[in-house]
N, C-alpha and C positions, 0 to 999 in steps of 0.2 A: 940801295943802288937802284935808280931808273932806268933801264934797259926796253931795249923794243919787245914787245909784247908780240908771241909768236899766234898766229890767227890758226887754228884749226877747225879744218870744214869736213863733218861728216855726212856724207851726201852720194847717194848713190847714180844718183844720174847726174851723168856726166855735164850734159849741156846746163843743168841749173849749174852746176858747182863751177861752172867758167863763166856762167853770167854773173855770180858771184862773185868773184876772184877779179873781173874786167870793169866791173862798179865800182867795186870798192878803190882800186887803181885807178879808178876815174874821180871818186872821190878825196883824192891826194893821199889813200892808205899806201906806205911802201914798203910796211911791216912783211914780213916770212908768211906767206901762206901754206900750209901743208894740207894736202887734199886725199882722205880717206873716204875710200868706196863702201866700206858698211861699220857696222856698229864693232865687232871685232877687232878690224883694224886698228879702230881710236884708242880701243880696250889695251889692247898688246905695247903702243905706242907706248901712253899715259902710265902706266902700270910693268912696264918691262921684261915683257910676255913675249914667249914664240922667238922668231928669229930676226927681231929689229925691222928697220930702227926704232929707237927710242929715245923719248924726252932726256934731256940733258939737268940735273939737279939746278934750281936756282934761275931757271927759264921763267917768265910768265907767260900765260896763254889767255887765250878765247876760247872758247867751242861754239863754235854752229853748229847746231847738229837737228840734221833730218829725224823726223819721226820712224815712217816706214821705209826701214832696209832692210836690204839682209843679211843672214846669221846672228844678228841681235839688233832689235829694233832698239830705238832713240830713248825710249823709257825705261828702258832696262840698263843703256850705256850713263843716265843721265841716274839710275839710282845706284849704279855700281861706282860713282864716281864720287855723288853726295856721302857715301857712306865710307869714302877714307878719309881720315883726318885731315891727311895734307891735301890731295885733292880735292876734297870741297872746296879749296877756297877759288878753284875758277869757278868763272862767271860761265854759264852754262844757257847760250840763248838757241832757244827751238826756233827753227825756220821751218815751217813743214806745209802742205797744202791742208792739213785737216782744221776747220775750224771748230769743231766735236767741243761744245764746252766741258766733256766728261775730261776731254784729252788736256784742256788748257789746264785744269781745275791738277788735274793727278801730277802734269810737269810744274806745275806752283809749288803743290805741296811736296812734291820729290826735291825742290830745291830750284826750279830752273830761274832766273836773272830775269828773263824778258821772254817771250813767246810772241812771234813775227807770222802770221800766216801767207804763204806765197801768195799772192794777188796773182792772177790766171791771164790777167792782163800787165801785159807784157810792161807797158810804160808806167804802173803803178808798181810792177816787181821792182823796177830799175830805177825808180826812188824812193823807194822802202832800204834795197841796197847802200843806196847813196847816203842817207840819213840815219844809219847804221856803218858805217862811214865814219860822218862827220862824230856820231859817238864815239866811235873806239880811238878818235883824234883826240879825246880831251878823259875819257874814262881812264882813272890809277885803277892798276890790278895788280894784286900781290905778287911775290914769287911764291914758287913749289918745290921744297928739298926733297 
C-alpha cells in the first residue's frame, strides 16, 4: 500500500525547523510534517516511549534530523534508530550546520540516507530545502510495523 510518507524534523531551533517546514510547502510537499525539538522527542515518538504521541504501526517516514541538540544529539538518535530492525528501514537525512568530515564520515557509517549541511546563507538553505522537496516527491519509502 502507497500512502503519504510522514516527514519528521528533529531540530532544535525553531526558526530553521519553519524554514524547513515553509520550503518544502513551497516545494509542492503536502505530506504530515511533525516537528520535534531535540533528539528524545523523535526517540519516544519512533519507539513508543514516555507519554506520547506516537508513530502509528504501518506509517512511513522521513527523518531530518539535526546533529547538535538537546538531551540526545543527532548521532546517538540516528544509531538508536539504525539499530532496530524495523526502524532502520527510514531514511535517515542529517541536516545539520557541521560540515566536520569526522561528522559526515560516522552518520554514513551509523546508516544515515544523505547528509545536507545548512548553507549559513540563507538563499542557498532555501534551495537545498526545495530540492530535497522535489526528492521526497518522487523517493518510495517502506512502511514500519
Amino acid at each position: 500500500m502507497n500512502q503519504e510518507v510522514i516527514i519528521l524534523i528533529a531540530e532544535d531551533d525553531d526558526g530553521h525547523a519553519e524554514l524547513i517546514k515553509k520550503n518544502l510547502v513551497r516545494a509542492g510537499i503536502a505530506n504530515t510534517i511533525l516537528h520535534f525539538r531535540d533528539g528524545e522527542e523523535v526517540i519516544n515518538y519512533l519507539f513508543k516511549r514516555g507519554d506520547g504521541p506516537y508513530r502509528n504501526n504501518g506509517d512511513s517516514f522521513v527523518l531530518l534530523l539535526d546533529i547538535r541538540m538537546p538531551k540526545m544529539d543527532g548521532t546517538m538518535v540516528l544509531a538508536e534508530i539504525k539499530a532496530d530492525p524495523e526502524l532502520r528501514k527510514i531514511p535517515v537525512i542529517m541536516i545539520t550546520t557541521t560540515d566536520d568530515p569526522r561528522d559526515v564520515e560516522k552518520c554514513h557509517s551509523i546508516g544515515c540516507s544523505n547528509y545536507i549541511t545548512k548553507p549559513i546563507e540563507y538563499d542557498a538553505f532555501v534551495n537545498a530545502i526545495r530540492q530535497l522537496g522535489l526528492f521526497l516527491s518522487v523517493v518510495q519509502i517502506p512502511e514500519v510495523n
